[in-house]
N, C-alpha and C positions, 0 to 999 in steps of 0.2 A: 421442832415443836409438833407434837402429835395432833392430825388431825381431829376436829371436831364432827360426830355425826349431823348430817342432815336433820335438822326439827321437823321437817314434814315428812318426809318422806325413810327417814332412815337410812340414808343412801341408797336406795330403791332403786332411784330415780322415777319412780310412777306414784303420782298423785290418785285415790279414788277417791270417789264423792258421791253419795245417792243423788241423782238429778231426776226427778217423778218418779215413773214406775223402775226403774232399772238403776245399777252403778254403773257409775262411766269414770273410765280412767284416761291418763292423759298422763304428759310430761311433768317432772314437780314444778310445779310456779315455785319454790326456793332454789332450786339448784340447778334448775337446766333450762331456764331462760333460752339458753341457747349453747348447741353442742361445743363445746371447748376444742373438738378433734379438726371437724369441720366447721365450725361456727353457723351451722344453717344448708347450709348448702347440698350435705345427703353423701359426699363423695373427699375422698381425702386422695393424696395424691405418692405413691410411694415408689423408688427408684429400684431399676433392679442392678444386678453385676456388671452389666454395660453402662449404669447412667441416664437410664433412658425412663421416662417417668410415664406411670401406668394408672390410668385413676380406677378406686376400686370403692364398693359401696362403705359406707361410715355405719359402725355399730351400732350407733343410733337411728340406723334406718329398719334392724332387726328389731330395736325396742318397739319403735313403729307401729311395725307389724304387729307385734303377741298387743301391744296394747289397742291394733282392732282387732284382734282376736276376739280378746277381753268383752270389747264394747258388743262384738257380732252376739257371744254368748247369752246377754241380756237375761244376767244376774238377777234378784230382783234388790230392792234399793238398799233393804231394812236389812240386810247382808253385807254392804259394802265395806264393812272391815272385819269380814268374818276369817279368820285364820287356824288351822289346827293348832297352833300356839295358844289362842285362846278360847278356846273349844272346852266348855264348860262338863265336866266328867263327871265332877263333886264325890270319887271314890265309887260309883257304880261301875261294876265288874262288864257289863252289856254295852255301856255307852263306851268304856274304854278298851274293849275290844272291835263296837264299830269305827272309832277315831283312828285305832291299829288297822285295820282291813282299809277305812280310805284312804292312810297316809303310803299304804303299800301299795297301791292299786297300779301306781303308775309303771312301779316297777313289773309286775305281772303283764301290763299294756305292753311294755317295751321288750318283755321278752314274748310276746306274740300271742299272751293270751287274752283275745278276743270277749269274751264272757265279761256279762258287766256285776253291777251288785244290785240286789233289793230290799232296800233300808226299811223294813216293819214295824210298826210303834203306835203306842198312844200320841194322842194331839202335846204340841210343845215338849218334847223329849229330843230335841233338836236335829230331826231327821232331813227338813228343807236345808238348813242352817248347816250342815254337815255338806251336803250335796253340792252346797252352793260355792263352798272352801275348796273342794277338788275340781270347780271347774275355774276357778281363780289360776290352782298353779298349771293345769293343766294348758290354761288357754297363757299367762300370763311368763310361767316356769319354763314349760315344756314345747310352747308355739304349736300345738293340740287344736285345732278348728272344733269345738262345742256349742252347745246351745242347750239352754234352760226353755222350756215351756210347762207349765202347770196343766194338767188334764183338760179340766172344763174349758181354759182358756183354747187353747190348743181344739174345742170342736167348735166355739163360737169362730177367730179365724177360720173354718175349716167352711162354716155354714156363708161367713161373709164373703170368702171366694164362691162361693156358689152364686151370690147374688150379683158379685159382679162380673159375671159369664163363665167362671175359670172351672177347670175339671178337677174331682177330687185327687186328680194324680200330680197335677201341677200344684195344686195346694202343698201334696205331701212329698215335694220331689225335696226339697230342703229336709226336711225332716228325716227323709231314709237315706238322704248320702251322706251327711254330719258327720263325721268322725265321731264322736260323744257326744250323745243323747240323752237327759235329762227329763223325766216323765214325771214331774210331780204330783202327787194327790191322786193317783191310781189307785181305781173304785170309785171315784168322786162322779155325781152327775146321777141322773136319772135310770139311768144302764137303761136303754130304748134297745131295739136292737140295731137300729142304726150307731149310736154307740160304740156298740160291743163291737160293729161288722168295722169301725174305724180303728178301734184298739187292734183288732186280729190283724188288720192290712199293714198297720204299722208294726207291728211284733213280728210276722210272717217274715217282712220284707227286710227287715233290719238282723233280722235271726238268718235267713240266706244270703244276706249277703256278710255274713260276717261281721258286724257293725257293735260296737260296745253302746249298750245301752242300759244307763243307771235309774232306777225307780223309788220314790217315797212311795206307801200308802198305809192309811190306820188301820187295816183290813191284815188280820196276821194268821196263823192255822189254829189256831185254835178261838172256841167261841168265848174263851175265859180272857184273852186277852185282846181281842179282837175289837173293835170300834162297831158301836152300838148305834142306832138312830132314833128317836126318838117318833114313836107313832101314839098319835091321838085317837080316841074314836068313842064312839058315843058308848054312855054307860046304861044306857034304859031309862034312865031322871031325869033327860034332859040336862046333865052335864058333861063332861068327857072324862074320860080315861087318859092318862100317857102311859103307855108300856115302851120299854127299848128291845128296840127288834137289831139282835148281832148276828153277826153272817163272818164268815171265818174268808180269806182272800179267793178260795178254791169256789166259795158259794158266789160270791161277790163277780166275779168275772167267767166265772164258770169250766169244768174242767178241760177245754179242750187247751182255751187261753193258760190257765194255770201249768198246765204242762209243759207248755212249750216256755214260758217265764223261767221255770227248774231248767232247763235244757240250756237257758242264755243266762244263768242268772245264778250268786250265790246268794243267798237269803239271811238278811241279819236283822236278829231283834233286838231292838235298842229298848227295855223297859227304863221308867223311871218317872218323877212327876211333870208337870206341868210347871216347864220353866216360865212361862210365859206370865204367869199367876205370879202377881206380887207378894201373894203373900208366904213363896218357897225359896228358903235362904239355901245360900250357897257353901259349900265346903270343897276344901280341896284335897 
């Protein structure tokens, strides 16, 4: 009788679940209750040519692992069943050349090349959503040590260890030895130049030591397609003006930063609408 797939899990064996800000995955509560090899325990016990019985770790203590991998990376939640299988293309030639560049990536990692990607785009053209798939199979697939942080978030931590006595190098000692780096929303924030002087140390550091490091940002080379902001200002009547003021990535972080991004980084622009917007149907 042919077995049945798993309903939760698909035979997986890992459960994910958005829990708050992050997905967190875990054993399937349908099918691994409890390991059937070891039945819990971590260790199975195997004879060799002599007879003589050798306990060795249980399979289920690598799933373990990639699934704190998984958790260390801190995904964010609204991703947790995000997969290149269902990675929304809808026939755009851009998007399905980025899904082709991250579904190969690993392969490029594994043969030693170090260089990450940087994913360019308008808002909702699924550039987090892409990002957040390659660190699923990498931490989950591949037992790949990653970590996801968004820009702005990434200096508020950076400013809250400062208040609780810690140096900005302790702050970012995680951040530059991670195996796979995840910098979401690059350009985002005020650009101060304390800012920018945190962006450089982390780009610097992770660029010398060799470190793959992947980047979203709306900020792209050109000013035609590039993410705009919106500024106010007075019109002389006593009411306001909005102009959108665009800035191409090179403007936005400036060119010493930008150079060194091309040096660690291949560049891909994801055009396409705003999946986000309900009211853009889908095709396939």
């Amino acid at each position: 009788m042919k077995k049945t797939k798993c309903t939760v899990c698909n035979d997986t064996k890992i459960e994910i679940l958005p829990k708050g800000q992050f997905s967190v995955a875990d054993f399937c509560s349908n099918c691994q209750k409890s390991c059937h090899l070891c039945h819990g325990d971590g260790f199975i016990f195997e004879k060799d040519e002599l007879g003589r019985e050798h306990a060795q770790k249980c399979q289920c203590q690598d799933l373990a692992y990639r699934i704190m991998l998984f958790n260390n990376a801190q995904i964010p939640s609204q991703f947790y069943d995000a997969t290149f299988e269902n990675f929304e293309i809808s026939g755009n030639p851009s998007l399905k050349t980025a899904l082709a560049t991250a579904r190969f990536s690993f392969k490029n990692y594994q043969n030693g090349k170090w260089e990450g990607l940087l994913f360019m785009g308008g808002v909702g053209v699924g550039k987090t959503r892409l990002v957040s798939t390659m660190l699923r199979d990498y931490s989950l697939i591949y037992g790949i040590p990653c970590l996801f942080r968004e820009f702005s978030s990434l200096l508020s931590e950076i400013k809250s260890g400062y208040d609780r006595g810690l140096s900005e190098m302790s702050v970012l000692q995680t951040i530059n030895n991670i195996e796979i780096l995840v910098i979401d929303e690059l350009g985002k924030g005020r650009r101060s130049d304390w800012e920018i002087n945190i962006l450089d140390t982390i780009i610097s550091n992770r660029y010398n030591m060799r470190k793959t490091t992947i980047f979203t940002t709306n900020y792209t080379d050109t000013k035609a397609t590039s993410y705009g902001e919106v500024v106010r200002h007075k019109d002389g009547k006593g009411g306001l003006i909005e102009t959108e003021k665009k800035e191409t990535l090179e403007q936005r972080v400036y060119p010493r930063i930008y150079s060194r991004l091309k040096g660690m980084c291949d560049f891909i622009l994801m055009k396409g609408p705003d999946f986000r917007d309900p009211r853009v149907e889908f095709s396939t």
